[in-house]
N, C-alpha and C positions, 0 to 999 in steps of 0.2 A: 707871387709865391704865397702870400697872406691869404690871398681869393683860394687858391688849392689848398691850403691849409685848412681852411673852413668849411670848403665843400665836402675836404675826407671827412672832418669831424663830425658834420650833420649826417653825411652816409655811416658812420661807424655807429652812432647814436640809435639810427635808424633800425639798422640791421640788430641790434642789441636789444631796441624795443620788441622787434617782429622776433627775434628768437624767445624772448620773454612771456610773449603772447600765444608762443606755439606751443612752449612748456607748459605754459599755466593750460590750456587747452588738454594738453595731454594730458595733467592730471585731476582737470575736472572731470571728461572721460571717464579717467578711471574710477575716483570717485564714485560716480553715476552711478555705475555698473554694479558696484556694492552696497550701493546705501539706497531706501526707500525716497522717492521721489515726494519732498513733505509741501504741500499746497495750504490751499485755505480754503474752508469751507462754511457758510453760514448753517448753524443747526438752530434754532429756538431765538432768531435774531443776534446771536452772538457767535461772528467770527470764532473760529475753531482750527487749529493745524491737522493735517491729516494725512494720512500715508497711501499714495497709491500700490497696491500691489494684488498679485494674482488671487487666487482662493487660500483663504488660510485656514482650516479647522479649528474649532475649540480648542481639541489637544496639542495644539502648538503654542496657542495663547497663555492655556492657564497658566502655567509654568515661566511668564515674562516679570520682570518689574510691573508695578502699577505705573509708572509714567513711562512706557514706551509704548507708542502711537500709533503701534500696531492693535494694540487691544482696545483704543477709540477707534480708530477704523474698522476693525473689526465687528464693536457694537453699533454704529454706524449704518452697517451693512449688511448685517447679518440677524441683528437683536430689535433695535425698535424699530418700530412698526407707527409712522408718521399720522396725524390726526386723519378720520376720514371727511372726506369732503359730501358724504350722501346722506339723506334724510336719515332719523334716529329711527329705529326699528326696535319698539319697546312694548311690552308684555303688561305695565299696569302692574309689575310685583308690588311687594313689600319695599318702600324707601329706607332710607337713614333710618335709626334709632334716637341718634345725635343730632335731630335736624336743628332742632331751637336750639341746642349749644351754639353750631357752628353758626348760627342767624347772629345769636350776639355778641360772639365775636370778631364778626366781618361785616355786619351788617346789610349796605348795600354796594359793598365793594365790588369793582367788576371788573378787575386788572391783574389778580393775582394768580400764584401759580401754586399748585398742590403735588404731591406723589401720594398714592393710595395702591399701599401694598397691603394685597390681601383683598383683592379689586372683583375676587368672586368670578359673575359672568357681566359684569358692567352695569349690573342694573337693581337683582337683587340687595336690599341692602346696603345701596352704594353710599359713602359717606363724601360723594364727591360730586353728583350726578349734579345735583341744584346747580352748585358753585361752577360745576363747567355751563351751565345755560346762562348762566348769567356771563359769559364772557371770560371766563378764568381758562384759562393753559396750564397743562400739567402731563405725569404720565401716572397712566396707570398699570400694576406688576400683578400676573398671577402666575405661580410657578405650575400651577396645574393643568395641564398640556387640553385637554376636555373643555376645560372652564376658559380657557386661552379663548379655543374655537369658538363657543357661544357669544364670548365677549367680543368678536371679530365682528359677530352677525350684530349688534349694536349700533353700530358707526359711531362709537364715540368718538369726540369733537377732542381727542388728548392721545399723545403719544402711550405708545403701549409696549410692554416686555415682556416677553415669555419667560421669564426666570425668575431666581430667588433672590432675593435681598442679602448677602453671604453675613452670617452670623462673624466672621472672620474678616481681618485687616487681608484678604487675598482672595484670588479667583479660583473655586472649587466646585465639585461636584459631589454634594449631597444623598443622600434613600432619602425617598419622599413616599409617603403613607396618606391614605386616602380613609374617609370617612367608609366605615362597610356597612351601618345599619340606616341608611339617607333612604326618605322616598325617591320615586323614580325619575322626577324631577331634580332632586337636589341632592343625587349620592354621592357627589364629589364634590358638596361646597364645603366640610371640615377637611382641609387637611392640614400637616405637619411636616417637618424637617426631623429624620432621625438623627439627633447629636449622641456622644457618647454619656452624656449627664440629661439625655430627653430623648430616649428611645423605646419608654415603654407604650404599647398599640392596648396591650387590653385586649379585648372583643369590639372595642370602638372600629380599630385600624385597620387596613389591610396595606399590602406594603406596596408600591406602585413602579419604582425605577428612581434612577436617580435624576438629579436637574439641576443645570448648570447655575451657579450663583457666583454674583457679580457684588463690590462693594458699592453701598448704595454713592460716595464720592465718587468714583470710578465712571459709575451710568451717569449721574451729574455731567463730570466732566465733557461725556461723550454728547450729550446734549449742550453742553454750553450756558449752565444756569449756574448760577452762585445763589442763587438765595429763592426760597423757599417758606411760602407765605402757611403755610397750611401742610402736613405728613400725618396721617394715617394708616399706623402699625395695625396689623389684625395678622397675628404668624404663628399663633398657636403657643406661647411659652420661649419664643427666642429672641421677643419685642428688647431685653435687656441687653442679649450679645450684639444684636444689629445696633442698638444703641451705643454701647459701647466703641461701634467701630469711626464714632462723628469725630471729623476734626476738631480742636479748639483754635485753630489760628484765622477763622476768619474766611476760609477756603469755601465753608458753604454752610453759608447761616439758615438756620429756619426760628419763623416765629412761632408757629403754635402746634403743637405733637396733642394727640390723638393715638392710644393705647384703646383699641375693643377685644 
């Protein structure tokens, strides 16, 4: 009697487990079905979460929180543009302006990591060029879709964005104005962000379209960097709002800023 007593109770047991297991099944299912499938991904050496899903447009994004994981996958897969791996394809322009600053600041460091927004065509000018041949990682941002292209035909050895730095704690789209008295060569190296407190053109400007901008925490994140050896503002008069928009808790330190 004791032996069938214990056999029901292991079978009752049993049957109790495997209905438990077909529950919880069901409702991870359903789960599933609902929610973005969130993996891990290496970006810049650092493990990163990230959301698999279909195609998402801009205009779906801006409009999310900054920590939903849709707008890292999204810049992921849509926005940077990974270092290239091909000989550098360079013109001999005009370098840095600030080259002995950044010498004596870094010296001969060869580990660090930069963002140079305001990156031109990657070569003009570049206040980052050196620092990437000597081994430095970084990205470089030009919101200006022309100077984007040229800078593509580079192969710079550092991630790269097609977009703006967003003056704003949020994901937006900008009017962006173009330099109109430039030689032929360089008539889209000045441009600007029209804000409401910085939209006057002049006879300088001409007005171009707008362009998606990102917080520069935000592109961080999506790359997987905390810290930031070297930033290079060059944005025409909105170096202060983009500034403005840097955490203080730690989130993403940079050592040395660069205002041209």
């Amino acid at each position: 009697m004791f032996l069938k007593r214990a056999v029901k109770a292991v079978l009752l047991i049993f049957v109790m487990l495997m209905i438990k297991c077909l529950w919880n099944s069901i409702l991870n299912d359903t789960h599933n079905q609902n929610t973005p499938t969130v993996q891990s991904e290496e970006v810049a050496g650092i493990p990163k979460p990230f959301v698999k899903m279909s195609h998402i447009s801009f205009s779906e994004i801006k409009d999310l929180p900054l920590g939903d994981p849709r707008i890292i996958e999204y810049l992921r897969r849509y926005v940077l543009i990974p270092p290239s791996k091909l000989p550098y394809v360079f013109t001999k322009e005009m370098g840095s302006l600030y080259k002995e600053q950044v010498k004596q600041m870094f010296g001969t460091k060869s580990n660090g990591f930069f963002i140079e927004c305001g990156a031109n065509d990657g070569e003009y000018l570049s206040n980052t060029l050196e620092l990437e041949m000597r081994g430095w990682k970084g990205l470089l941002i030009e919101a200006q879709p022309e100077l984007g292209k040229m800078l593509m035909t580079k192969n710079r050895k550092a991630w790269f964005a097609n977009v703006c730095l967003s003056p704003y704690s949020n994901i937006s789209e900008i009017e962006f104005a173009v330099g109109r008295f430039m030689n032929a060569r360089y008539k889209n190296a000045i441009g600007k962000l029209l804000l409401p407190d910085n939209s006057y053109m002049g006879t300088l400007y001409r007005k171009y379209g707008k362009v998606p901008c990102f917080p520069i925490t935000t592109i961080m994140a999506a790359l997987g960097v905390t810290h930031v050896d070297y930033l290079s503002l060059d944005v025409e008069g909105v170096e202060l709002k983009i500034l403005n928009t840097l955490p203080f808790d730690g989130t993403l330190v940079i050592d040395l800023l660069l205002i041209s």
